[in-house]
DRENVO-877240 format. One line per 8 residues: number of its first residue (from 1); their letters; for each residue x negated, y, z negated of C-alpha. Coordinates in Angstrom, 1 decimal. Example, Ala and Ser with C-alpha at 12.3 -4.5 7.8 and 13.67 -1.06 7.14 Angstrom:
2
1) AS) -12.3 -4.5 -7.8 | -13.7 -1.1 -7.1 $
END
This chain:
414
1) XXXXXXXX) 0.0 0.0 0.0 | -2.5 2.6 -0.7 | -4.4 1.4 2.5 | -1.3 1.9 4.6 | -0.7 5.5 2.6 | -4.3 6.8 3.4 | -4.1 5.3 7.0 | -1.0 6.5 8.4 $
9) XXXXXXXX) -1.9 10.5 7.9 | -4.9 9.5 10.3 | -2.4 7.7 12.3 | -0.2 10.2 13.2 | -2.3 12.9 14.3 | -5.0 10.9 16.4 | -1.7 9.2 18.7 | -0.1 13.0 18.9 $
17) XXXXXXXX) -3.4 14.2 20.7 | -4.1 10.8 22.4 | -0.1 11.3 23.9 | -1.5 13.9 26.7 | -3.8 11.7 27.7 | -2.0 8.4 27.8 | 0.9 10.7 30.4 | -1.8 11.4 32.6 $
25) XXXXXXXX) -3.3 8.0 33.0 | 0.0 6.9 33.8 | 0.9 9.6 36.5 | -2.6 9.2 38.1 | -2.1 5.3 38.1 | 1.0 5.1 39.6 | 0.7 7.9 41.9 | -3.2 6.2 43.2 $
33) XXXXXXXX) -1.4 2.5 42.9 | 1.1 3.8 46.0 | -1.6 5.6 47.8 | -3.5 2.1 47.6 | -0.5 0.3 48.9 | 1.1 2.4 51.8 | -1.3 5.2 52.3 | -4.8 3.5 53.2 $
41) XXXXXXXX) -3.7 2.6 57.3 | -3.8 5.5 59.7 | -4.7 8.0 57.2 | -5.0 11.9 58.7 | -8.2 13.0 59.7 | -8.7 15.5 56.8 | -8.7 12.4 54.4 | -11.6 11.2 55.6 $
49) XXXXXXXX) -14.6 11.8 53.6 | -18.4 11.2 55.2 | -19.2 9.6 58.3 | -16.6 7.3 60.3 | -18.5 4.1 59.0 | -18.2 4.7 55.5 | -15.0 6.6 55.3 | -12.9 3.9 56.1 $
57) XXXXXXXX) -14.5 2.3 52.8 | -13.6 5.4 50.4 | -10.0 5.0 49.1 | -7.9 7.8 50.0 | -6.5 9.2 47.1 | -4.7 12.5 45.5 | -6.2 14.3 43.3 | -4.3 17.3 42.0 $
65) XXXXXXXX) -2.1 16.9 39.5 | 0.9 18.1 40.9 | 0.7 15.9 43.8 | 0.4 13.2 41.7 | 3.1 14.0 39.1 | 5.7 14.3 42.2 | 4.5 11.1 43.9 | 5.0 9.4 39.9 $
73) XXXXXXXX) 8.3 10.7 39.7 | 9.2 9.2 43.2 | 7.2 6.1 42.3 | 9.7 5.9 39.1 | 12.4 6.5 41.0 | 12.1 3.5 43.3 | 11.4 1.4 41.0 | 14.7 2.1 39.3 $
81) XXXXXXXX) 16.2 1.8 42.5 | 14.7 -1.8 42.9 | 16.0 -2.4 39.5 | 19.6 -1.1 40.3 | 19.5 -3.6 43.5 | 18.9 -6.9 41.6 | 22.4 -7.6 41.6 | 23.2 -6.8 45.2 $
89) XXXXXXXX) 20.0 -8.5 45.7 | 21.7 -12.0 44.2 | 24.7 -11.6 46.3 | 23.3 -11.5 49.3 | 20.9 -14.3 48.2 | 24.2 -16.3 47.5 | 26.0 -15.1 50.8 | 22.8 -16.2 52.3 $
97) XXXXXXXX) 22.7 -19.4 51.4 | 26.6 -20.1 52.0 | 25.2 -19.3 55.8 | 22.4 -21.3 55.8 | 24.9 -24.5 55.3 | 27.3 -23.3 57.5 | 26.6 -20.4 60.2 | 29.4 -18.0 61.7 $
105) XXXXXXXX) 26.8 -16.8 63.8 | 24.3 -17.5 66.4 | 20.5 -16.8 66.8 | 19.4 -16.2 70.5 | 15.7 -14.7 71.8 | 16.3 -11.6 73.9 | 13.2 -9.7 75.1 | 11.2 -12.6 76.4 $
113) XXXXXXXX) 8.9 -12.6 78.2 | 8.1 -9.4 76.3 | 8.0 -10.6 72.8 | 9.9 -13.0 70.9 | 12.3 -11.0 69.1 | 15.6 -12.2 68.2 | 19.6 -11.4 67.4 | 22.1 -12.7 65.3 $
121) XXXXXXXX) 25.8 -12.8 67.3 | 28.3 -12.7 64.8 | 31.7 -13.8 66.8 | 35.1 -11.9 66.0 | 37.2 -14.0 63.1 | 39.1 -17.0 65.0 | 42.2 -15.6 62.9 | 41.7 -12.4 64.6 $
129) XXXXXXXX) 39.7 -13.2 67.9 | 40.9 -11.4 71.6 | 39.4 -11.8 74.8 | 37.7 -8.8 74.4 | 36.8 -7.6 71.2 | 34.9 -4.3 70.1 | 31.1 -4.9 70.1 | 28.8 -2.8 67.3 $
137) XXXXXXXX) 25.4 -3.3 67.5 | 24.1 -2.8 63.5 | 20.1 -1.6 64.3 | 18.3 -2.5 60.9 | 16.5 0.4 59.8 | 12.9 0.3 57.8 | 11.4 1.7 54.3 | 9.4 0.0 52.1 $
145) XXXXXXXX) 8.4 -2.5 52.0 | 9.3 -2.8 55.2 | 9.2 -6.8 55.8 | 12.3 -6.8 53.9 | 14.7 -3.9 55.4 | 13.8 -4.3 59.3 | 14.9 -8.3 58.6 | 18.2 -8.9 60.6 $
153) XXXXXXXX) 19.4 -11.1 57.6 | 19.3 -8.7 55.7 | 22.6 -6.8 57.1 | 24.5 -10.0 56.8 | 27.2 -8.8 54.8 | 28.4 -5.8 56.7 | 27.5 -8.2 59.7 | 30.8 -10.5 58.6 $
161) XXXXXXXX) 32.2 -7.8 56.8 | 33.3 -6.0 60.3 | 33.6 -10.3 61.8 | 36.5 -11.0 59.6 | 38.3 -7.3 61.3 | 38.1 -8.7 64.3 | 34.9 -6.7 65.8 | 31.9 -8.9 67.6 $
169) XXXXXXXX) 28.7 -7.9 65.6 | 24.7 -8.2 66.7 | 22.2 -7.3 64.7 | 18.8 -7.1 66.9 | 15.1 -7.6 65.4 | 13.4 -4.1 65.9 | 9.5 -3.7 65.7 | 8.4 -0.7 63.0 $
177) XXXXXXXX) 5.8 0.6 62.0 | 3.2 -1.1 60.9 | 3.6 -3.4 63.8 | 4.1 -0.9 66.2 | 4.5 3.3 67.1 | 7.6 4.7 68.3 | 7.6 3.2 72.2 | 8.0 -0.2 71.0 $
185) XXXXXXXX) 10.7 0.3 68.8 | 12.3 2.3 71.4 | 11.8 -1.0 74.4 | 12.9 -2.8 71.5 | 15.9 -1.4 71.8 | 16.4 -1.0 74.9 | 15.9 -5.1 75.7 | 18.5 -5.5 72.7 $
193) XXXXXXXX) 20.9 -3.2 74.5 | 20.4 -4.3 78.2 | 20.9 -8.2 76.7 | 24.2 -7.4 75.1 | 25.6 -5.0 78.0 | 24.6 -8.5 80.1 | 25.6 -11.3 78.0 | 28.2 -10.4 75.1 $
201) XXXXXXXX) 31.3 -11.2 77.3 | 30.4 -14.9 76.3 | 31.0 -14.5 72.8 | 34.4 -12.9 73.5 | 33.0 -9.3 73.2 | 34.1 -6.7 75.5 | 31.0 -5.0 77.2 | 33.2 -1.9 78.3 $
209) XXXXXXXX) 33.6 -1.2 74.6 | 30.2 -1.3 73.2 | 29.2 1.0 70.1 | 25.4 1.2 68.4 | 25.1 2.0 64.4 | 21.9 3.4 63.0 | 21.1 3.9 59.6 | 18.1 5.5 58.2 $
217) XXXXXXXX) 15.1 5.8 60.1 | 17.1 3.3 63.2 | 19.2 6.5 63.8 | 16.0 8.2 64.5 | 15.4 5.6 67.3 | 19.3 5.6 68.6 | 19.6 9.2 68.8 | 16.1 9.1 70.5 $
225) XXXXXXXX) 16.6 6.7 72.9 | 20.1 7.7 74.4 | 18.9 11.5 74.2 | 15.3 10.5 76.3 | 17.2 8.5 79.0 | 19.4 11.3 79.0 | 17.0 14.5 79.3 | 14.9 12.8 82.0 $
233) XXXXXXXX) 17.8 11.8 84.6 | 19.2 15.3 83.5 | 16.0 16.7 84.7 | 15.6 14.5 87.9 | 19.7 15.2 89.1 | 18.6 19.1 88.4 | 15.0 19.0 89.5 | 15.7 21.2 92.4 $
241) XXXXXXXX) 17.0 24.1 90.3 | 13.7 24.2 88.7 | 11.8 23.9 91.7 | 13.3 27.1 92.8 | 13.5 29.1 89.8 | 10.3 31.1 89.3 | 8.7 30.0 86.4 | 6.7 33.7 85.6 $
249) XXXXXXXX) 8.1 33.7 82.0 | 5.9 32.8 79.2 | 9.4 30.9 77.8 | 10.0 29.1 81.1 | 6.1 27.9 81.0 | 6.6 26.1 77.9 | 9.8 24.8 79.3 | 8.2 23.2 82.2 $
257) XXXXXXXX) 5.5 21.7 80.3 | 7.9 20.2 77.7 | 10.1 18.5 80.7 | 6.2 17.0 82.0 | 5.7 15.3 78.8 | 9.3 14.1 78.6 | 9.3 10.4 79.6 | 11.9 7.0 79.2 $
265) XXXXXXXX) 10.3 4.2 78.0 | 10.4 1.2 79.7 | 13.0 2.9 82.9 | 13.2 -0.5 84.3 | 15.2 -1.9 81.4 | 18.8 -0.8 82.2 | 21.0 0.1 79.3 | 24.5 -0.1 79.5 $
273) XXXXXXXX) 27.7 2.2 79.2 | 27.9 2.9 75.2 | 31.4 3.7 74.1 | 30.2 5.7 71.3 | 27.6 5.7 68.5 | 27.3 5.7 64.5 | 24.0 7.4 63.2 | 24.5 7.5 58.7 $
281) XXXXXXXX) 21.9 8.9 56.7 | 19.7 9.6 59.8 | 17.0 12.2 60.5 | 17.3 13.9 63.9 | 14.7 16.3 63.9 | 11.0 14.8 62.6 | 9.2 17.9 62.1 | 11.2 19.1 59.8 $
289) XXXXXXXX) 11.6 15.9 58.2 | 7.9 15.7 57.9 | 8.0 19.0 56.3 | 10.5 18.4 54.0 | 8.4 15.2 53.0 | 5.3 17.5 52.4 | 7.6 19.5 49.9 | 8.1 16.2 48.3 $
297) XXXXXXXX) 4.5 15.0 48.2 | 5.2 12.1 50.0 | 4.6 12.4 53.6 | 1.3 10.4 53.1 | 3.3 7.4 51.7 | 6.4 7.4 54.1 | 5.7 5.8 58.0 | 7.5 8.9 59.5 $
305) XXXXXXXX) 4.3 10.4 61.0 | 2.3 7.7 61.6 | 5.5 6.0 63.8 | 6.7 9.2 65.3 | 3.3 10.9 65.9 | 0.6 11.5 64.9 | 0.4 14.5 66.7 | 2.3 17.4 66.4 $
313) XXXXXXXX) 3.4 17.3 70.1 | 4.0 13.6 69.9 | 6.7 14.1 67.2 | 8.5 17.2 69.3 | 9.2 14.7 72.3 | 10.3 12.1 69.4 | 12.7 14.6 68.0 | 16.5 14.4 69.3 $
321) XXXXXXXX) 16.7 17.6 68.5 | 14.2 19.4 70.2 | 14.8 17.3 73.2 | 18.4 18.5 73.1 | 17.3 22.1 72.2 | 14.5 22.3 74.9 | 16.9 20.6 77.9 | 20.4 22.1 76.9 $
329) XXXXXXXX) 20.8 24.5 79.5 | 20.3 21.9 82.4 | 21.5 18.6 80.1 | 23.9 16.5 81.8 | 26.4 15.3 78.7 | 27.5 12.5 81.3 | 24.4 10.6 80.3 | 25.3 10.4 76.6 $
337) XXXXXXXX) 27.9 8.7 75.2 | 31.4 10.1 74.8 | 31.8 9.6 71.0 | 29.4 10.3 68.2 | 29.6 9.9 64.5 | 27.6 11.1 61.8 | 27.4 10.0 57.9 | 25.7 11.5 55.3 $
345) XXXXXXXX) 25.1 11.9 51.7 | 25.7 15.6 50.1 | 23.4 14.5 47.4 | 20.4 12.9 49.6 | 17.3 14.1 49.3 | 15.2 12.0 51.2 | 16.8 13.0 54.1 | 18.6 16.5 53.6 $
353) XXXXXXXX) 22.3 17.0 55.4 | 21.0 19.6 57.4 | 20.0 16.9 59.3 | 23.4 16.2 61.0 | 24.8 18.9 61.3 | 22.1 20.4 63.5 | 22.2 17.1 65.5 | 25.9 17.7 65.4 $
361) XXXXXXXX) 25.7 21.2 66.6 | 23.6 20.4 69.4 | 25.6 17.7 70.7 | 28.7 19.8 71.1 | 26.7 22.6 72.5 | 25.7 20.3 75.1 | 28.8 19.0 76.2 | 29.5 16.0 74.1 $
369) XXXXXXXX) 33.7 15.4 74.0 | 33.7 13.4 70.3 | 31.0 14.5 67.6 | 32.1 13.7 63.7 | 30.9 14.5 60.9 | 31.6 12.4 57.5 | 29.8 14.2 54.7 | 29.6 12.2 51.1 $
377) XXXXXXXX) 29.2 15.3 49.0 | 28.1 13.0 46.1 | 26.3 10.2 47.6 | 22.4 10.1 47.9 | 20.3 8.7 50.8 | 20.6 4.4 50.0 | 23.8 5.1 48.1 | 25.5 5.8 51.4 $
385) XXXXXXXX) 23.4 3.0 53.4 | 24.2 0.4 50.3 | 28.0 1.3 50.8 | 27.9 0.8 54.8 | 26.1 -2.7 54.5 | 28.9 -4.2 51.9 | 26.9 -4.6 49.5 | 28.8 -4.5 45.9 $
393) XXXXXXXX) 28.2 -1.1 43.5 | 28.9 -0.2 40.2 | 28.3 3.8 41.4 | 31.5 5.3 41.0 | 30.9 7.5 43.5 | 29.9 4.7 46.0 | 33.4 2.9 45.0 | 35.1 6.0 45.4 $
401) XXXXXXXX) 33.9 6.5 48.8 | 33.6 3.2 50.5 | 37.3 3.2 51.7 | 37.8 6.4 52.7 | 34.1 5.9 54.7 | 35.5 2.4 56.4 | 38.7 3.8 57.7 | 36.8 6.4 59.2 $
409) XXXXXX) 34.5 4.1 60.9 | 37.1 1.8 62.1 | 39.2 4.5 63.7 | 36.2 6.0 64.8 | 35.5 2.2 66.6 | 39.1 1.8 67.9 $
END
């Protein structure tokens, strides 16, 4: 007792000053833990430190504390998302398994001889099958760690979620970064489109009545993709207008050398006539979206430049938005689809809501008949992608949102 008396006065003091230092061990180390994980590949050029031999031997790592204290607090904050998840987590491990033993869908390769990616048909219900049923193609999207939310299995339960009300689901493998830059996804794509457009009759969809969902980063490559193919055979119909306009202006210069870098990927891949298309949660303009990263310390940890750019050029032409802003006064809407809708969270962060309604605006400034816009005013960034792929929440929010949100996607389908 008089041990524990005289010790504790000691005690007390020495673990109040040692409390400072015991915070900042811990924001360092969770802060240099992510850079260690996701940071190290394709690092910017300022991070490198000595000569190219050795550099790539020198971990790159932050070093000021506020850098680190907001790439903590965003460290913390997916890790209580991850926690959040485990039930969702077991029921799509269960649903899984229940599919395993008995599949309602089918598994078919369709970019050979490019690759060997695959897609999962999910037939319309037998109870509620037609001859020609609506077709949405679900693109998987990808965030860390991304091995687990670019797999196709993983959108299972929306996948018979929108089976059993009669619509004919595919959900196509798409390459990400770090298997691949932009291009790829977007041939990716492309080959997943062209295949359905060519084959999805045989699995009693209706290839007149095709619609393509994004979510997350995949509505970057939607929006991309239809916008490119768009811009270019705007600019080859219209090509003669520009050839006799005098290009003297300093505005008209930059013009011209914007439509020169413009390019489709992969023209020879034909994509078909899309009846309308679903972008939730998406980013539509990457600069900004990098910028907004940089105001989170985290654009060294997220894949957005290093799949979009790296160069600041390279992310312009990858931006739906500056394609649309830098084409709109010879853009063709005839090239796009008829019928756009947008989700998004009021409350995400990650990506801000500004997002889509600048895509939005741009659209019907162009010429597009059908642009929506569904804002969740208190939904964050995976709140609103949890509620689209089925999975079960607790969020009250999330409850009170997910029918209102599926009524507005199925009338937005019919």
């Amino acid at each position: 007792m008089i041990l524990a008396a005289g010790v504790i006065p000691v005690i007390f003091p020495v673990s109040i000053l040692l409390l400072p230092v015991l915070i900042i061990v811990i924001v360092y180390g969770l802060a240099w833990s992510a850079y260690l994980v996701v940071a190290q590949s394709d690092r910017p050029p300022y991070a490198m430190i000595g000569p190219p031999s050795l550099s790539k031997y020198i971990p790159f790592v932050p070093f000021s504390p506020l850098r680190c204290l907001k790439v903590a607090k965003i460290v913390c904050e997916f890790i209580w998302l991850g926690v959040r998840s485990m039930g969702s987590f077991w029921y799509w491990y269960s649903l899984y398994k229940t599919q395993k033993k008995s599949p309602e869908y089918e598994t078919v390769l369709y970019s050979l001889p490019f690759s060997h990616n695959c897609l999962d048909i999910y037939p319309p219900d037998v109870g509620v099958m037609s001859p020609n049923a609506i077709v949405l193609m679900i693109v998987p999207t990808s965030f860390f760690p991304s091995f687990i939310s670019c797999n196709r299995k993983l959108y299972m339960p929306m996948a018979l979620r929108m089976r059993k009300l009669g619509y004919c689901v595919v959900v196509p493998d798409i390459s990400y970064y770090p298997a691949c830059q932009i291009p790829q996804s977007v041939v990716d794509l492309r080959l997943a489109l062209s295949w359905v457009g060519a084959h999805i009759f045989s699995y009693k969809g209706d290839p007149s009545r095709i619609y393509v969902m994004g979510m997350g980063i995949s509505s970057e490559l939607v929006a991309l993709t239809l916008v490119q193919e768009a811009a270019v055979m705007s600019r080859v119909v219209r090509r003669q207008d520009d050839e006799n306009k005098d290009p003297s202006s300093e505005e008209e210069l930059d013009r011209l050398k914007f439509n020169k870098l413009m390019e489709i990927y992969a023209p020879q891949v034909r994509l078909p006539s899309l009846a309308g298309v679903v972008l939730a949660a998406g980013m539509s303009d990457v600069i900004k979206c990098y910028l907004h990263n940089v105001e989170m310390g985290t654009e060294h940890l997220g894949m957005l430049r290093r799949w979009a750019g790296p160069r600041q050029y390279q992310c312009i032409i990858h931006s739906p938005t500056h394609l649309l802003n830098n084409t709109k006064d010879k853009f063709d809407p005839a090239f796009l689809p008829p019928n756009f809708l947008l989700i998004h969270g009021g409350r995400d962060k990650f990506v801000p809501i500004s997002q889509a309604a600048l895509l939005q605006s741009l659209l019907m400034e162009v010429g597009v008949k059908n642009v929506e816009l569904f804002a969740c005013r208190d939904l964050g960034h995976y709140d609103t992608l949890k509620m689209l792929l089925a999975y079960p929440s607790t969020h009250s929010d999330s409850c009170r949102y997910d029918t209102p949100m599926m009524k507005t996607l199925c009338s937005f389908l019919v």
